[in-house]
N, C-alpha and C positions, 0 to 999 in steps of 0.2 A: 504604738503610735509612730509613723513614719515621718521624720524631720531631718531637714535640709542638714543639719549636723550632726543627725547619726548616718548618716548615707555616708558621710565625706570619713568619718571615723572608719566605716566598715572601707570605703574607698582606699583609705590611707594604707589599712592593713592588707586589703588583697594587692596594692604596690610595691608595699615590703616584701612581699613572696616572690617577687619576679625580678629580672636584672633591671637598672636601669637603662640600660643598652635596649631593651624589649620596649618602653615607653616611649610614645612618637611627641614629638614638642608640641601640638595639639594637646594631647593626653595633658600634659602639664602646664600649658596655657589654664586651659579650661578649669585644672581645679585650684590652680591662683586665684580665677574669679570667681570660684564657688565659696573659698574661704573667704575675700573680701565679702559677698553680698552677707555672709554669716554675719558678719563683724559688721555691717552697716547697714539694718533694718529700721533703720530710721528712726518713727515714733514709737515704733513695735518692740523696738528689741528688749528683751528679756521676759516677751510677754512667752507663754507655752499657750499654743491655739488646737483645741481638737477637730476635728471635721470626719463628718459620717459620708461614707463614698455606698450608693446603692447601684450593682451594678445589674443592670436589667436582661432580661432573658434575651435580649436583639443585638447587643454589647458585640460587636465593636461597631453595627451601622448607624448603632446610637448613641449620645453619650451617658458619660457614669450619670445620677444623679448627688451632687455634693453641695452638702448644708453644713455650716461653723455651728459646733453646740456652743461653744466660747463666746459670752457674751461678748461685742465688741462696739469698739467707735467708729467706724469706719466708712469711707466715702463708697467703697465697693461691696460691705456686708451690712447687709441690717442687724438690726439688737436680735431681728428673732432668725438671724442665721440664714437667710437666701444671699446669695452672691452672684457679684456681676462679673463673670469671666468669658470672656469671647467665646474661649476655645468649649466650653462646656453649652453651646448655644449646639442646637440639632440642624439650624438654618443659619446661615447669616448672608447678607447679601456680598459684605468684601470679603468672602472666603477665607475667613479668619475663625470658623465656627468649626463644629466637629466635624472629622472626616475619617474613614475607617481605616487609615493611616496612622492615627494617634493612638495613644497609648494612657496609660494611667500614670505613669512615669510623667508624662506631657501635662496630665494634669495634676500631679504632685507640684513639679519645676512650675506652674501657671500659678496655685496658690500662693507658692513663697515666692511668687514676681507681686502678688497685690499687696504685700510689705515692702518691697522695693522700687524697681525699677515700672511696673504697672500700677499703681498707685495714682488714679484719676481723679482728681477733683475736676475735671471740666466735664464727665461726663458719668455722673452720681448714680449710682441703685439708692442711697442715704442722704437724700437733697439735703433733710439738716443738717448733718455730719461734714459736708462739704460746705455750705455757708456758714458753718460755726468757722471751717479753716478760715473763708476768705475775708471774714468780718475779722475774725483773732485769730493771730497763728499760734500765740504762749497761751490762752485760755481753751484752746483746740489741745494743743501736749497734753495741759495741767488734765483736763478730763480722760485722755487716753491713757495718759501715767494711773488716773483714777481708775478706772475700765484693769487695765492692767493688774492692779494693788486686787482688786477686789472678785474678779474672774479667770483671771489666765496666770497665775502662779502656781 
């Protein structure tokens, strides 16, 4: 299973191999914010999420196919695992959708953005999952903490 925190482990160590003097301040901006987004998953964090990627015989003019087996609470997954990610759209109209430029990497970094920074409640694949946020924001937690305890440990 590939996670935003074993990437940045395997990152750290091919770092160590190299001079610092070799690493551009980009290089080290970047995984400053890799390791905060680690460390601040929101309602998510400590959940462990699996996702199935099918990647189609047209791949790269089309994108992966990817479903959460992890049951979840989510504004952007439903309970039975379809997800709402831009970039995994084959059309979109503001060219935010697939394009044969992107990568799987693209859609790794896209899933662990809908624990973070993409995380939509204005705009649901899980209409109830997002009125449950905007009705209660601690009885939204309490059931994701729930979700959490009982599927992604």
């Amino acid at each position: 299973m590939l996670t935003l925190a074993s990437k940045l482990k395997r990152d750290d160590g091919l770092k160590g191999s190299r001079t610092s003097a070799t690493a551009s301040d980009s290089t080290r901006r970047v995984s400053v914010r890799d390791k905060l987004l680690v460390k601040d998953e929101g309602y998510y964090q400590g959940g462990k999420f699996q996702f199935e990627t099918e990647v189609p015989d047209a791949y790269n003019m089309v994108p992966p196919k990817v479903k959460c087996l992890t049951r979840i609470w989510h504004p952007n997954i439903t309970e039975t695992g379809e997800i709402c990610l831009s970039l995994l759209r084959e059309h979109s109209i503001d060219g935010t959708g697939w394009a044969p430029t992107r990568t799987l990497k693209d859609v790794v970094w896209g899933l662990n953005s809908l624990f973070t920074d993409l995380l939509n409640f204005d705009d649901p694949l899980n209409i109830e999952a997002a009125e449950h946020h905007l009705r209660d924001k601690e009885d939204f937690r309490s059931k994701v903490d729930d979700y959490i305890k009982r599927y992604a440990r």
